[in-house]
C-alpha positions in Angstrom: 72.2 52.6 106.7 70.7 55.7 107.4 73.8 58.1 107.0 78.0 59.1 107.2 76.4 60.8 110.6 75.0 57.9 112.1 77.7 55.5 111.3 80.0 58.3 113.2 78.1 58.3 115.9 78.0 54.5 116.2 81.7 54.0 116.1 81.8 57.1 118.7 79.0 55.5 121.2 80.6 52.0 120.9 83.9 52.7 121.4 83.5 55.3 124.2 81.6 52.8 125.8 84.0 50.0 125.7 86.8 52.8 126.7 84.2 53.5 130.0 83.8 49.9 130.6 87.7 49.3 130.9 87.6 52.3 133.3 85.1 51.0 135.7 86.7 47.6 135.4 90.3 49.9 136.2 88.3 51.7 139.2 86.5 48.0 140.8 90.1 46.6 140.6 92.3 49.2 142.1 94.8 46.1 143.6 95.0 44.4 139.5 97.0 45.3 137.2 96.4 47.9 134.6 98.5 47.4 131.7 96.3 44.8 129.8 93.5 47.0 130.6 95.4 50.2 129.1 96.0 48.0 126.0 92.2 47.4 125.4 92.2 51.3 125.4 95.2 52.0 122.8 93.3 49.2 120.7 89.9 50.7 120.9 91.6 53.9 119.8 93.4 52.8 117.2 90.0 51.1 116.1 88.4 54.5 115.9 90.8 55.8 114.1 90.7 53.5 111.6 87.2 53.3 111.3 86.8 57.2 111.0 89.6 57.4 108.3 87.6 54.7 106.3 84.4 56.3 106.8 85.9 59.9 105.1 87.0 58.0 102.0 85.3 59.8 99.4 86.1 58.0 96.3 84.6 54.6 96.6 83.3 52.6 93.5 80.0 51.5 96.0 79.3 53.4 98.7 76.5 51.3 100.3 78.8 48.1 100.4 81.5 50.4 102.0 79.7 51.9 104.9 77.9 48.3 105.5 81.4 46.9 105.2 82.3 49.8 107.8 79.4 48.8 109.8 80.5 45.1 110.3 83.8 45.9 111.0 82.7 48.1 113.7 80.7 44.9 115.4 83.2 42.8 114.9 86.2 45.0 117.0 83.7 45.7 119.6 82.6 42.4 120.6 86.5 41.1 119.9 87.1 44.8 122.7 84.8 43.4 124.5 86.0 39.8 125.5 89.2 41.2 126.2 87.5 43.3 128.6 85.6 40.3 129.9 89.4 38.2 130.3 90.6 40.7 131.6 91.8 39.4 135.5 
């Protein structure tokens, strides 16, 4: 892991993208229904939230397992953000 910085800006770029993503889907399906699709955004917002507050922790015992911890996490919510994305119908 490069840095605190980078790791911000991944959880940034990822989520914003999966946040876009559900607003295209929102915008190619104007006849569906939106509120599974507005849940995918809460989630991916409470994600970031979460993953930020984690990130400013200060007072860890290892940092590098933390922010790699972090860093998993992050994958792991996206692609789970994601396939909800895909399901959704």
């Amino acid at each position: 892991m490069a840095n605190i910085r980078d790791l911000k800006k991944d959880i940034n770029y990822v989520l914003g993208d999966i946040i876009e993503a559900v607003y295209v889907w929102e915008l190619t399906n104007p006849d569906k229904e939106t509120k599974k699709s507005e849940a995918v955004i809460d989630e991916a917002i409470n994600v970031f939230d979460d993953l930020i507050a984690k990130v400013n922790i200060k007072n860890v015992e290892n940092s590098k397992q933390h922010f790699t911890g972090i860093s998993k996490e992050l994958e792991q919510k996206g692609r789970m953000l994601i396939d909800k994305i895909n399901a959704l119908k």
